[in-house]
C-alpha positions as CSV (number, residue, x, y, z in Angstrom):
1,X,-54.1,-16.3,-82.4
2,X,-56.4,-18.7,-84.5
3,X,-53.5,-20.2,-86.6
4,X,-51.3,-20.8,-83.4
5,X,-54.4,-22.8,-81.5
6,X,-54.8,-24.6,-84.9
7,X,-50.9,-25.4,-85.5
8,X,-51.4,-26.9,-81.9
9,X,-54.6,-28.7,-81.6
10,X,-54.2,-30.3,-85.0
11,X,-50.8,-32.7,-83.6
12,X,-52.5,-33.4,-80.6
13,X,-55.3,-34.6,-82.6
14,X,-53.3,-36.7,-84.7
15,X,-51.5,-38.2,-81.5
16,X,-54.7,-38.5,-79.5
17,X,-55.8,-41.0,-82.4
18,X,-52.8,-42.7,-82.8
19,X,-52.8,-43.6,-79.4
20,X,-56.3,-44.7,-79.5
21,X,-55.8,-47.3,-82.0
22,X,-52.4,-48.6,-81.8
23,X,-52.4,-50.0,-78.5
24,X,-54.8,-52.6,-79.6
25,X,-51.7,-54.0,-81.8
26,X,-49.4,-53.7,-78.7
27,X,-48.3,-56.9,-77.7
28,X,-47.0,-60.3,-78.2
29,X,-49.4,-61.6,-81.2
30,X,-49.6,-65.6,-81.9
31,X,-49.2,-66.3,-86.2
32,X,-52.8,-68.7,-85.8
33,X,-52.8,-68.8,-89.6
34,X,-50.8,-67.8,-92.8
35,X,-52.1,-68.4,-95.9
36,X,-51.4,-67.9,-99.6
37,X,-53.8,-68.8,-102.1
38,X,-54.3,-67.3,-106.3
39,X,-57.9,-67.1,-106.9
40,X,-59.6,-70.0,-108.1
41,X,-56.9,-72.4,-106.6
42,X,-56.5,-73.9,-103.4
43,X,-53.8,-72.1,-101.3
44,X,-51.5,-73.7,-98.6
45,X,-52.4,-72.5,-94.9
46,X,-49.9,-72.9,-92.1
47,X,-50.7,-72.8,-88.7
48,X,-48.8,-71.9,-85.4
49,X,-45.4,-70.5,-87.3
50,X,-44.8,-68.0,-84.5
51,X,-45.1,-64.5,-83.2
52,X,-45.0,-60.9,-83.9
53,X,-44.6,-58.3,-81.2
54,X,-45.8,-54.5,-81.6
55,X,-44.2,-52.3,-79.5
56,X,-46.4,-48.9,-78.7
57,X,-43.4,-46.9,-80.4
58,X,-44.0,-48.7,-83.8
59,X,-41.3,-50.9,-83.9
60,X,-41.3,-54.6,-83.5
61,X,-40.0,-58.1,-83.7
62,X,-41.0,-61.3,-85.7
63,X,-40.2,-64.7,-84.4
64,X,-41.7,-66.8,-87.4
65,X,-40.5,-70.2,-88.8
66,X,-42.2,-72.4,-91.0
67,X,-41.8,-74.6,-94.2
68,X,-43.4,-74.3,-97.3
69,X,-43.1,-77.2,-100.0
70,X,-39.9,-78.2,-99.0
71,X,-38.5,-74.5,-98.3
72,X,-37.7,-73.1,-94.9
73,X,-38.6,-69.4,-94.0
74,X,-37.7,-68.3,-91.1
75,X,-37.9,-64.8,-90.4
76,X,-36.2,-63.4,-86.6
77,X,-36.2,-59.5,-87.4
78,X,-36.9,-56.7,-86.0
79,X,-39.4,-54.3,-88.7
80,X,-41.3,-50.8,-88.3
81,X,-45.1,-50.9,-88.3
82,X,-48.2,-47.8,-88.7
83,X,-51.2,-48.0,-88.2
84,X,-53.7,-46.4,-90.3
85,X,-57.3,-45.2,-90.0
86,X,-58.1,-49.1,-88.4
87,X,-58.3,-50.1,-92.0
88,X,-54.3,-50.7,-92.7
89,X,-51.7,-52.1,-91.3
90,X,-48.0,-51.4,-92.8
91,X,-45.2,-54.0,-91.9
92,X,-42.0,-52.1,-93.1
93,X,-38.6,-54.4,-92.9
94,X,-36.0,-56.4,-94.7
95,X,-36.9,-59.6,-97.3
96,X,-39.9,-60.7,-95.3
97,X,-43.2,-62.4,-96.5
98,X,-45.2,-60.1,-94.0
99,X,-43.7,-56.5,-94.6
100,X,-46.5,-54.8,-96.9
101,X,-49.5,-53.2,-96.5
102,X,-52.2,-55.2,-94.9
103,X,-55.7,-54.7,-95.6
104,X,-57.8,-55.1,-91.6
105,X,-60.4,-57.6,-92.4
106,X,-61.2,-58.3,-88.2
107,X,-60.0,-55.9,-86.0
108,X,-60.8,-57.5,-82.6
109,X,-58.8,-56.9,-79.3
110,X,-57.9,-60.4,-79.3
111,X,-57.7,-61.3,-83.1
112,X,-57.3,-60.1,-86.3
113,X,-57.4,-61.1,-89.7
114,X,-55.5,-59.1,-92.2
115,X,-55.3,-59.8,-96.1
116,X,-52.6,-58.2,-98.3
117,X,-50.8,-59.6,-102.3
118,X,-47.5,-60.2,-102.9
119,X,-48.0,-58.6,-106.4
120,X,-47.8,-61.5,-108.6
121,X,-51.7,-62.5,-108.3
122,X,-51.0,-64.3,-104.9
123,X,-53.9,-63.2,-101.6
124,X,-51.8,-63.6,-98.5
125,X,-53.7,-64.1,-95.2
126,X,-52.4,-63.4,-91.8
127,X,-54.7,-64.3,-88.8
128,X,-53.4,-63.4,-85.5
129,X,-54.6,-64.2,-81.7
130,X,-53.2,-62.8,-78.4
């Protein structure tokens, strides 16, 4: 009887704080700032290069465009996201600059600054406002 309230409480926990967090993320977020920088250099910043939108159901869509000593990104896809313990936020999609692991720096209702690497010694920063 104990191992049959457990096997059911234990989802419903999990779900219960899911729910709890996530819905901050819903929503149609503003790109305010993108930045990549090595340490001890000075990094390039852009500003206003689009939006992402979270859906409650973990999927979304990135409308981003922007150019970067004399490249053009632009970057119209849809992409998975989780949420995790309001420390991480994982962008999961195809050849984008933003799907990886982000590390929650500010986790406001109305902004949030995430930092994350691209693995070759670059700091990516991604500051979002609703």
């Amino acid at each position: 009887m104990i191992t049959n309230a457990v096997k059911i409480s234990v989802p419903l926990l999990a779900i219960a704080l899911l729910a709890s967090c996530s819905p901050r993320m819903a929503g149609t977020w503003r790109v305010e700032r993108f930045e990549t920088t090595q340490p001890g250099q000075t990094g390039v910043a852009l500003r206003n290069i689009g939006t992402i939108q979270f859906y409650k159901n973990g999927s979304g869509i990135k409308n981003i465009s922007y150019a970067a000593l004399g490249v053009t990104h632009n970057d119209q896809n849809a992409f998975k996201w989780t949420w995790s313990d309001g420390k991480y936020v994982t962008i999961e999609g195809n050849n984008s600059d933003f799907s990886k692991t982000w590390i929650i720096m500010t986790n406001k209702k109305k902004y949030q600054k995430w930092k994350s690497t691209d693995g070759t010694n670059n700091i990516q920063i991604l500051e979002l406002k609703k």
